[in-house]
TIVOMAR-817978 format. One record per atom (N, C-alpha, C, CB): residue in one letter; chain; x, y, z. Coordinates in nm, 2 decimals. Glycine has a CB too. Layout:
TIVOMAR-817978
(site "A" "A" (X Y Z)),
...
END
This chain:
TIVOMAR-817978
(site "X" "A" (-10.37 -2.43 0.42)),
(site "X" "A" (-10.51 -2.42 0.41)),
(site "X" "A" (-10.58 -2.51 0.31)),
(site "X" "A" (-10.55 -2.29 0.38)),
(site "X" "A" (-10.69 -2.51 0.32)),
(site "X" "A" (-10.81 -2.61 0.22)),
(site "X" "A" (-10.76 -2.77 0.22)),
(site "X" "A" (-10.81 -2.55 0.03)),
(site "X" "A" (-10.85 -2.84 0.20)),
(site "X" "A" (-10.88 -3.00 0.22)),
(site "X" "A" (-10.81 -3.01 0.08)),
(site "X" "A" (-11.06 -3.07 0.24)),
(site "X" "A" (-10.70 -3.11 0.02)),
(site "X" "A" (-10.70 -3.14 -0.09)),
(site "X" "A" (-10.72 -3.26 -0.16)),
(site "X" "A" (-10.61 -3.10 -0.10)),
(site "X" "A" (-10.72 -3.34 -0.19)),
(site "X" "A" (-10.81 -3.40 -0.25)),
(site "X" "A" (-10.78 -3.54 -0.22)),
(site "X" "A" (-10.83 -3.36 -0.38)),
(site "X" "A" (-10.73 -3.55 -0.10)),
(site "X" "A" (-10.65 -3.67 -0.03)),
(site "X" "A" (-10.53 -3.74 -0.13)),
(site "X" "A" (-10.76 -3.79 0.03)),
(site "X" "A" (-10.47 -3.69 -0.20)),
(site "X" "A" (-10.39 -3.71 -0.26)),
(site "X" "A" (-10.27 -3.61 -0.25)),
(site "X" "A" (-10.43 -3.72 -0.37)),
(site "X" "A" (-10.29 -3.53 -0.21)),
(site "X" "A" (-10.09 -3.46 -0.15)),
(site "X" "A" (-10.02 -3.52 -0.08)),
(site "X" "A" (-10.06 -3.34 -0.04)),
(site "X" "A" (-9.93 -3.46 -0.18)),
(site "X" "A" (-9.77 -3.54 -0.07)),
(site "X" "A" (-9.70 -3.44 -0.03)),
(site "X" "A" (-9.63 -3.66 -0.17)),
(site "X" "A" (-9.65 -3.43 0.06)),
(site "X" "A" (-9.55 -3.29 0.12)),
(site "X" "A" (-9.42 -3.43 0.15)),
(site "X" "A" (-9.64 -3.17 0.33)),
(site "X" "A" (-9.33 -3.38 0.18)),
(site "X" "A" (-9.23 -3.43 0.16)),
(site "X" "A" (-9.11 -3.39 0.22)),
(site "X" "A" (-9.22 -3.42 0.05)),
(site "X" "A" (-9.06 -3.40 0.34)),
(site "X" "A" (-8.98 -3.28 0.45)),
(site "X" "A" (-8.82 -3.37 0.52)),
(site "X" "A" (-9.13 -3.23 0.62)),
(site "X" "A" (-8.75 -3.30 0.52)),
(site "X" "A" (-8.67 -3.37 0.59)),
(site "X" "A" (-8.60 -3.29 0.75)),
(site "X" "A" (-8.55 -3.41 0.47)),
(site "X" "A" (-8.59 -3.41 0.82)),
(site "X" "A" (-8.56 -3.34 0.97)),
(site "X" "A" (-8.41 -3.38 1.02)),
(site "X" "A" (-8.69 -3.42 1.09)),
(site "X" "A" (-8.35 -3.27 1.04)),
(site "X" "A" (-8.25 -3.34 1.11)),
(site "X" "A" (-8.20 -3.40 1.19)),
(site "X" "A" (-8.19 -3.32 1.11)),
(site "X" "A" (-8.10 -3.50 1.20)),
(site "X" "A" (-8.12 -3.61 1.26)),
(site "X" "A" (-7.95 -3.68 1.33)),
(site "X" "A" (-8.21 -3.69 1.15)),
(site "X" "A" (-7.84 -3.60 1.26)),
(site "X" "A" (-7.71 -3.63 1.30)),
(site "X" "A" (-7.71 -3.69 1.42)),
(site "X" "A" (-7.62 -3.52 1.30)),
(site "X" "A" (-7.66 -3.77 1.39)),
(site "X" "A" (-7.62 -3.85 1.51)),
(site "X" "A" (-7.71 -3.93 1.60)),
(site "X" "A" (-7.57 -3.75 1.60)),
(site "X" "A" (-7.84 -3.97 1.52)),
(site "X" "A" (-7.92 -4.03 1.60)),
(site "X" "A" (-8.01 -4.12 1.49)),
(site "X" "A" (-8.01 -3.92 1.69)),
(site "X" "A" (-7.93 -4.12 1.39)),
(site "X" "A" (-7.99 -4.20 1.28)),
(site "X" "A" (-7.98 -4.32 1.40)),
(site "X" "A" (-7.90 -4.22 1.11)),
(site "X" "A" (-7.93 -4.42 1.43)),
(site "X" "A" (-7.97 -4.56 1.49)),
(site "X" "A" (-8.03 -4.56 1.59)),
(site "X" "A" (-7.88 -4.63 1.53)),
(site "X" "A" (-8.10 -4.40 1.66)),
(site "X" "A" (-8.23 -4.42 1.75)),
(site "X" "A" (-8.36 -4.46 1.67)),
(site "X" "A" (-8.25 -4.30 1.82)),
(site "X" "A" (-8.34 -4.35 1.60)),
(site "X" "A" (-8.47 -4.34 1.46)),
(site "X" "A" (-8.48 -4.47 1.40)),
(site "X" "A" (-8.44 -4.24 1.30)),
(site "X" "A" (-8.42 -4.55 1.34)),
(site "X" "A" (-8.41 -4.72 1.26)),
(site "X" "A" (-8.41 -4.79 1.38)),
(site "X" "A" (-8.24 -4.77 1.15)),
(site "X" "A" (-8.37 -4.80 1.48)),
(site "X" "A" (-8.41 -4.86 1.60)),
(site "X" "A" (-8.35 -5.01 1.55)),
(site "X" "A" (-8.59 -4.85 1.65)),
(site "X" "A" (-8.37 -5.11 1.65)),
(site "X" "A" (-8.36 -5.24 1.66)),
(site "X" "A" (-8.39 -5.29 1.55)),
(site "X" "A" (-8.42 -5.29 1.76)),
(site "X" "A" (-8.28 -5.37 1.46)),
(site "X" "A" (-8.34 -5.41 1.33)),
(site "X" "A" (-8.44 -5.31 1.28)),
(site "X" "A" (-8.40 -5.53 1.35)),
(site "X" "A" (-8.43 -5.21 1.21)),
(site "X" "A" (-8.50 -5.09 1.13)),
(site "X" "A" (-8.67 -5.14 1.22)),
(site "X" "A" (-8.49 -5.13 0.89)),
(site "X" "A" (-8.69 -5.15 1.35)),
(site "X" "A" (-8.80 -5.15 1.45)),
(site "X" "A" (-8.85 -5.02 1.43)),
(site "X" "A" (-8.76 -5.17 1.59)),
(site "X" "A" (-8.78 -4.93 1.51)),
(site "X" "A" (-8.86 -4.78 1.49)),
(site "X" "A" (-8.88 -4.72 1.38)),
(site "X" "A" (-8.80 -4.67 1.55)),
(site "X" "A" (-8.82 -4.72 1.28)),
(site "X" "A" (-8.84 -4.68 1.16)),
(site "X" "A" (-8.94 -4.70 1.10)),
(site "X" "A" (-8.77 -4.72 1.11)),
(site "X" "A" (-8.98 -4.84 1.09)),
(site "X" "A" (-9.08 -4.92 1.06)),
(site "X" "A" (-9.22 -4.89 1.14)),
(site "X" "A" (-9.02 -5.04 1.09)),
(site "X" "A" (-9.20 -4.85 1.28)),
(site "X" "A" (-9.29 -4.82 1.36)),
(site "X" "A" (-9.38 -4.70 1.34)),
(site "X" "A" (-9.23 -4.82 1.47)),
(site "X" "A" (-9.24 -4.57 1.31)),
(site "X" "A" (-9.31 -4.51 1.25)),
(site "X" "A" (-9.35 -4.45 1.12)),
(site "X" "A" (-9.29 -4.46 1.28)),
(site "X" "A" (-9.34 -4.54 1.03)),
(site "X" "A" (-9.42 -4.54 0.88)),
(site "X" "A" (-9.53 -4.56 0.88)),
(site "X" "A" (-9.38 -4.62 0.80)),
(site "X" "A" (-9.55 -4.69 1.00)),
(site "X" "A" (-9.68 -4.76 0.99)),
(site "X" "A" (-9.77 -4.67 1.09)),
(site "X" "A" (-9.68 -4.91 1.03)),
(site "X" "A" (-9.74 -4.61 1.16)),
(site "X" "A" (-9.84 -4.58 1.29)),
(site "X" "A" (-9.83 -4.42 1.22)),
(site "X" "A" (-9.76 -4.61 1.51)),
(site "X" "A" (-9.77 -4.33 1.10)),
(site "X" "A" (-9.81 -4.21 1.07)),
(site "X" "A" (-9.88 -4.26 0.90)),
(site "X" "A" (-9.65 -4.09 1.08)),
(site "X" "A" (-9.86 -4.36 0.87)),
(site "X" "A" (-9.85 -4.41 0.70)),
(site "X" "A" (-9.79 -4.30 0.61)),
(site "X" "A" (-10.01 -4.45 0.64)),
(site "X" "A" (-9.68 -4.30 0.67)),
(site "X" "A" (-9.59 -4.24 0.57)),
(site "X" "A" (-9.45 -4.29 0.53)),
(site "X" "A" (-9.59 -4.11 0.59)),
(site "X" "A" (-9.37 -4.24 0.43)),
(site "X" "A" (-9.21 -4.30 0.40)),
(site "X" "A" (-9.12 -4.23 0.45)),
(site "X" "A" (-9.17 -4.31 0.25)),
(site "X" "A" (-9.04 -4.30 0.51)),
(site "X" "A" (-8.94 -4.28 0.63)),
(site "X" "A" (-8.79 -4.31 0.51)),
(site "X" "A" (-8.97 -4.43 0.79)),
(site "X" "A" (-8.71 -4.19 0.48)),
(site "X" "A" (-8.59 -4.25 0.41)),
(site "X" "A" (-8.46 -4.22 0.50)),
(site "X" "A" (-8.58 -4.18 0.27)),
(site "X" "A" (-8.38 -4.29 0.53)),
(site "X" "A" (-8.30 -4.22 0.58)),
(site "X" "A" (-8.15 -4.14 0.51)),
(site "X" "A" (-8.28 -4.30 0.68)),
(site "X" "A" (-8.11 -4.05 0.52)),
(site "X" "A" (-8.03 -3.97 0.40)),
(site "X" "A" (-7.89 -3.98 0.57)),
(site "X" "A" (-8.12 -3.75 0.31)),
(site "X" "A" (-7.87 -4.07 0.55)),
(site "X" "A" (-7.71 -4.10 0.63)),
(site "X" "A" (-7.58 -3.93 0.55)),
(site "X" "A" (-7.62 -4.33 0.53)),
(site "X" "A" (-7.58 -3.97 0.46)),
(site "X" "A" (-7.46 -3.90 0.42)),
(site "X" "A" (-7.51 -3.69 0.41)),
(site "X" "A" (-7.42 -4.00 0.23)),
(site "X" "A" (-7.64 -3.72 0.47)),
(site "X" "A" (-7.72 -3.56 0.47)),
(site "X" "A" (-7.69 -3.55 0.63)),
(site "X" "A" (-7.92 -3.53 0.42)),
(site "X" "A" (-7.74 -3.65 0.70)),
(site "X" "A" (-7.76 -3.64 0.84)),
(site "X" "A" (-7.91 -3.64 0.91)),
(site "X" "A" (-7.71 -3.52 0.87)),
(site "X" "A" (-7.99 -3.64 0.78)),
(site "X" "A" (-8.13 -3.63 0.79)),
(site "X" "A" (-8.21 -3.77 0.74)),
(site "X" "A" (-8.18 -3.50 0.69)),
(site "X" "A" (-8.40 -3.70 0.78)),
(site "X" "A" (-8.47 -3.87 0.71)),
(site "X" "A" (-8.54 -3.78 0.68)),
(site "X" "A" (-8.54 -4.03 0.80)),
(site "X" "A" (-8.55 -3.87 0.55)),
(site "X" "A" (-8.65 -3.79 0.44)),
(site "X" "A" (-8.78 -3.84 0.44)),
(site "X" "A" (-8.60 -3.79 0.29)),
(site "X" "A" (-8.94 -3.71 0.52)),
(site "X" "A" (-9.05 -3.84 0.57)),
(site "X" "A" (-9.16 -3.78 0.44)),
(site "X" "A" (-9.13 -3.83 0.78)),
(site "X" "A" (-9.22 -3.89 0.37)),
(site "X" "A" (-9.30 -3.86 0.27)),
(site "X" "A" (-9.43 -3.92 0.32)),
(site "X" "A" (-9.25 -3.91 0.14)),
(site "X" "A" (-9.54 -3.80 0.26)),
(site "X" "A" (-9.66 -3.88 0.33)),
(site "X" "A" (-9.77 -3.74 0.31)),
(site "X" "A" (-9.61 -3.95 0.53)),
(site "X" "A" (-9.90 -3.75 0.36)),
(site "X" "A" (-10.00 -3.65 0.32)),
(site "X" "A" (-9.88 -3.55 0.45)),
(site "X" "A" (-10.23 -3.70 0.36)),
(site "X" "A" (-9.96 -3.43 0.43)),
(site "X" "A" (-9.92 -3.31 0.47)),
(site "X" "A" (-9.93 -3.38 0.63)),
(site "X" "A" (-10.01 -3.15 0.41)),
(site "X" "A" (-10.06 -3.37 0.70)),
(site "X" "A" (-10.09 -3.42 0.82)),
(site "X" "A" (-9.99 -3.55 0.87)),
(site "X" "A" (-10.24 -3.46 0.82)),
(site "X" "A" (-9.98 -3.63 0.78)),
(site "X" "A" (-9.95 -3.74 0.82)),
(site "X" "A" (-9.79 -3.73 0.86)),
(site "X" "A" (-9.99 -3.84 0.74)),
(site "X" "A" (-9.71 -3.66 0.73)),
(site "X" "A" (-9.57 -3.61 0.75)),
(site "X" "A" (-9.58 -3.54 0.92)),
(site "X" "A" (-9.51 -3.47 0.61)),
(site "X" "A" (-9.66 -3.43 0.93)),
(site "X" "A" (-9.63 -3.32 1.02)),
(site "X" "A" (-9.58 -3.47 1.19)),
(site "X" "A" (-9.84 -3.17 1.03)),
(site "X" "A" (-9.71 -3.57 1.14)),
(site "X" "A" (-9.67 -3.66 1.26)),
(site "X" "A" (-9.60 -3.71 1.28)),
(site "X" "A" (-9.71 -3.72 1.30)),
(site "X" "A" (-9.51 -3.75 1.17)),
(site "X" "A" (-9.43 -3.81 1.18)),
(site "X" "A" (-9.31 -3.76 1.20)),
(site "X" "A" (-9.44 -3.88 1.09)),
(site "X" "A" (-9.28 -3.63 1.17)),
(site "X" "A" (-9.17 -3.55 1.18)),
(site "X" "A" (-9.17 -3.54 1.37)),
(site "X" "A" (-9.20 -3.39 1.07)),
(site "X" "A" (-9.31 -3.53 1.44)),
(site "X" "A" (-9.33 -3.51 1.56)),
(site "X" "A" (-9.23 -3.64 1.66)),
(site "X" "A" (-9.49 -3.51 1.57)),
(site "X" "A" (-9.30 -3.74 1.57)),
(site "X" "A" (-9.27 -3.88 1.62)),
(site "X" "A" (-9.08 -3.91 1.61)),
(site "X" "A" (-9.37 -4.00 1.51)),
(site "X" "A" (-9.01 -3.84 1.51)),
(site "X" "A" (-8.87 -3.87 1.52)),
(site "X" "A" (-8.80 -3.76 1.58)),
(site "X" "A" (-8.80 -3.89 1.39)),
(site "X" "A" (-8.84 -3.64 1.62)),
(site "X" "A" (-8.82 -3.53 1.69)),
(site "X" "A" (-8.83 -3.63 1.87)),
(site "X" "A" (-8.96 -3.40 1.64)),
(site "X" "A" (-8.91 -3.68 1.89)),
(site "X" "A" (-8.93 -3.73 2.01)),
(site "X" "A" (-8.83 -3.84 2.03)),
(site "X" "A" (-9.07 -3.78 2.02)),
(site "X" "A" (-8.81 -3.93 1.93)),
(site "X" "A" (-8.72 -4.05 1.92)),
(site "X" "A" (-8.62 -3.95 1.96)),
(site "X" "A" (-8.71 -4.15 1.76)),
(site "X" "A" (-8.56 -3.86 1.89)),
(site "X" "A" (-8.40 -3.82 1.89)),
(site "X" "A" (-8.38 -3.72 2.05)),
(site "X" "A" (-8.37 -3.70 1.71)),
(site "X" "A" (-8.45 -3.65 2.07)),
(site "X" "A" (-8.46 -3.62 2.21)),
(site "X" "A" (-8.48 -3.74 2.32)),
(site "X" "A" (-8.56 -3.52 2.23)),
(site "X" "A" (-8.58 -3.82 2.33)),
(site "X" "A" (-8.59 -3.88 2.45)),
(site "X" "A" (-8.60 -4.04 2.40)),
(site "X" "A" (-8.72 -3.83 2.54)),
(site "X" "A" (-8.55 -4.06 2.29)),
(site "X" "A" (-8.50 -4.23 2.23)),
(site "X" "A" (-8.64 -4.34 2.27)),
(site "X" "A" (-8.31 -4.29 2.36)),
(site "X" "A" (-8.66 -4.42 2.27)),
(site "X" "A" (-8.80 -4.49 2.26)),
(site "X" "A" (-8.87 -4.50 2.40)),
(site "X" "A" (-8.79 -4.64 2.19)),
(site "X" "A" (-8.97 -4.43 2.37)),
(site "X" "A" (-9.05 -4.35 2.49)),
(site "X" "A" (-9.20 -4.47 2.47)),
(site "X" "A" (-9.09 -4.12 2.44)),
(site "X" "A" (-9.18 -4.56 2.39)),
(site "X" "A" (-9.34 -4.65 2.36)),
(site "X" "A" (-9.37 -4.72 2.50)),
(site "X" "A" (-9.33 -4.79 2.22)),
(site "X" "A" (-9.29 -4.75 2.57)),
(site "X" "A" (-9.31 -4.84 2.73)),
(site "X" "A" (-9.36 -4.72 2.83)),
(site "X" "A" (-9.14 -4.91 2.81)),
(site "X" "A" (-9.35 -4.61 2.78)),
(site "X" "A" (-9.38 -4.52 2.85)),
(site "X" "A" (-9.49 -4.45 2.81)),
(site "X" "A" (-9.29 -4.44 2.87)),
(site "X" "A" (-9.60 -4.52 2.71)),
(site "X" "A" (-9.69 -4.42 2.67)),
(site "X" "A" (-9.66 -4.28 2.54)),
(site "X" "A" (-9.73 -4.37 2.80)),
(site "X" "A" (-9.53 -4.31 2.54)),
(site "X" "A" (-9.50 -4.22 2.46)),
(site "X" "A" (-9.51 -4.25 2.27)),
(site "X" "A" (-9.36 -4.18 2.52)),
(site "X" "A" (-9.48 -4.15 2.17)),
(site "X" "A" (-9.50 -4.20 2.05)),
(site "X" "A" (-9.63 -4.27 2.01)),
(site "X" "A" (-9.42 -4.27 2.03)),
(site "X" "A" (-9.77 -4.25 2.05)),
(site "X" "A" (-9.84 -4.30 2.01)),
(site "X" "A" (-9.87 -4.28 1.87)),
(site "X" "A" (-9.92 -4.27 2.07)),
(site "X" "A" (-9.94 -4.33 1.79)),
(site "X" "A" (-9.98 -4.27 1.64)),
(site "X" "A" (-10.08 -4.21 1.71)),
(site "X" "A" (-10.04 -4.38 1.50)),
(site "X" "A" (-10.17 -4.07 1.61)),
(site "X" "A" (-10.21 -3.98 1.62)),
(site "X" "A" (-10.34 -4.01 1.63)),
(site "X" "A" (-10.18 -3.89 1.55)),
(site "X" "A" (-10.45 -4.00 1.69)),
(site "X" "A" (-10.60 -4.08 1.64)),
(site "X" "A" (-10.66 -4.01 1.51)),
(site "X" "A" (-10.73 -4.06 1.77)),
(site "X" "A" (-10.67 -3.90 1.52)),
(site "X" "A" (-10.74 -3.84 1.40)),
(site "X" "A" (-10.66 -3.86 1.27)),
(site "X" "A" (-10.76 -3.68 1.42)),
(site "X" "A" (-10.58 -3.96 1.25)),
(site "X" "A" (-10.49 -3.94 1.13)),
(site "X" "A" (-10.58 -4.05 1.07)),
(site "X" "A" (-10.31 -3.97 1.15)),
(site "X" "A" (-10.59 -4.02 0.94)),
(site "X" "A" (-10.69 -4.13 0.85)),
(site "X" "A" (-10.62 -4.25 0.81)),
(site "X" "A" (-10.75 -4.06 0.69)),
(site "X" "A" (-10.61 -4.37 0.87)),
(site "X" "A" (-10.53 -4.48 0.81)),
(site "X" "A" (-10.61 -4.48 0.69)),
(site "X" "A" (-10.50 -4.63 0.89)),
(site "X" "A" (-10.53 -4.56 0.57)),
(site "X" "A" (-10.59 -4.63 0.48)),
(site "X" "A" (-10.63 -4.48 0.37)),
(site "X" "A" (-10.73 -4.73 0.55)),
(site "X" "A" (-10.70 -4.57 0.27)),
(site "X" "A" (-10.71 -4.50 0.15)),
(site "X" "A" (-10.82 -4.42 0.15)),
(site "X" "A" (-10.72 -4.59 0.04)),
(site "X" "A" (-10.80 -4.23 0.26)),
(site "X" "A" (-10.84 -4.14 0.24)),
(site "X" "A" (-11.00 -4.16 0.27)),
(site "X" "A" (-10.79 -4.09 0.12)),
(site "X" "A" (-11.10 -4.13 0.18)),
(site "X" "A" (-11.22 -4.13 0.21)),
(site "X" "A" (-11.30 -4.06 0.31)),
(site "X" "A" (-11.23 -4.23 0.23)),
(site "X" "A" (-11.37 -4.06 0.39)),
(site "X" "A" (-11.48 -3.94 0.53)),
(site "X" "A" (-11.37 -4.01 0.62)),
(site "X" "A" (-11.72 -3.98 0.59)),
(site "X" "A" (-11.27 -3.92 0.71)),
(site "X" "A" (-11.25 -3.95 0.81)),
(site "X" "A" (-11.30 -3.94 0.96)),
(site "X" "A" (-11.17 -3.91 0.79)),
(site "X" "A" (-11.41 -3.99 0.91)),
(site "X" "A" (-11.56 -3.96 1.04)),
(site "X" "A" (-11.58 -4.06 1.12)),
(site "X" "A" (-11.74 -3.94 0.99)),
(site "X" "A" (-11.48 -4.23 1.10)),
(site "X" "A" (-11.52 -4.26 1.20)),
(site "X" "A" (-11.41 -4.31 1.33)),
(site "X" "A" (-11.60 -4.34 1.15)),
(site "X" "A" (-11.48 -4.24 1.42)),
(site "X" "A" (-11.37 -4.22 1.50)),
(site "X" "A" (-11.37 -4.36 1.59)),
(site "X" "A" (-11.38 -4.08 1.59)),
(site "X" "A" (-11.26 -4.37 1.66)),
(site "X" "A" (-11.23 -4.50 1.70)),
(site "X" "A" (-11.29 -4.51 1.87)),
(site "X" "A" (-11.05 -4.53 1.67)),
(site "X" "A" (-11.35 -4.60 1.93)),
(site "X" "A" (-11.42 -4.58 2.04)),
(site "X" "A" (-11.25 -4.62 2.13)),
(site "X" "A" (-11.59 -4.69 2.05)),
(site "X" "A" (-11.26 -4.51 2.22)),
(site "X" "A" (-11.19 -4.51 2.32)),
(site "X" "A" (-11.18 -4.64 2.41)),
(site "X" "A" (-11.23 -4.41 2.39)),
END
């Protein structure tokens, strides 16, 4: 609950055995894909089995969405799949009011 002051970090890790090289993708591609399209940090913990995703609370939650999808159905982007989220605030916080014209 409650707006915080666009400065939280939640911090979560998902597991991931055995599919770490879907997630890092082509030359660390997906990995990369999804840092930038959730703006958050993508670590990968090999020797856990997990990736450790840092980032505002919202932005983690998508990103956790986005490697959950990688590890079940492996890169779904040709297919429309994995989009970044629209309502997610790129950039440095501020009124997330303006929405992007369809």
């Amino acid at each position: 609950g409650g707006h915080g002051g666009g400065g939280a970090k939640a911090v979560i890790e998902v597991p991931c055995m055995g599919s770490e090289g879907r997630i890092i993708g082509k030359g660390g591609d997906m990995i990369k894909y999804i840092q930038t399209a959730t703006n958050t940090k993508l670590d990968m913990k090999r020797d856990k089995g997990t990736v450790q995703v840092t980032g505002t609370p919202e932005a983690v939650a998508a990103a956790e969405a986005m490697v959950r999808e990688v590890i079940e159905n492996g890169d779904t982007r040709e297919k429309g799949g994995l989009l970044p989220p629209a309502n997610l605030g790129q950039g440095g916080g501020g009124g997330g009011y303006a929405v992007g014209a369809c």
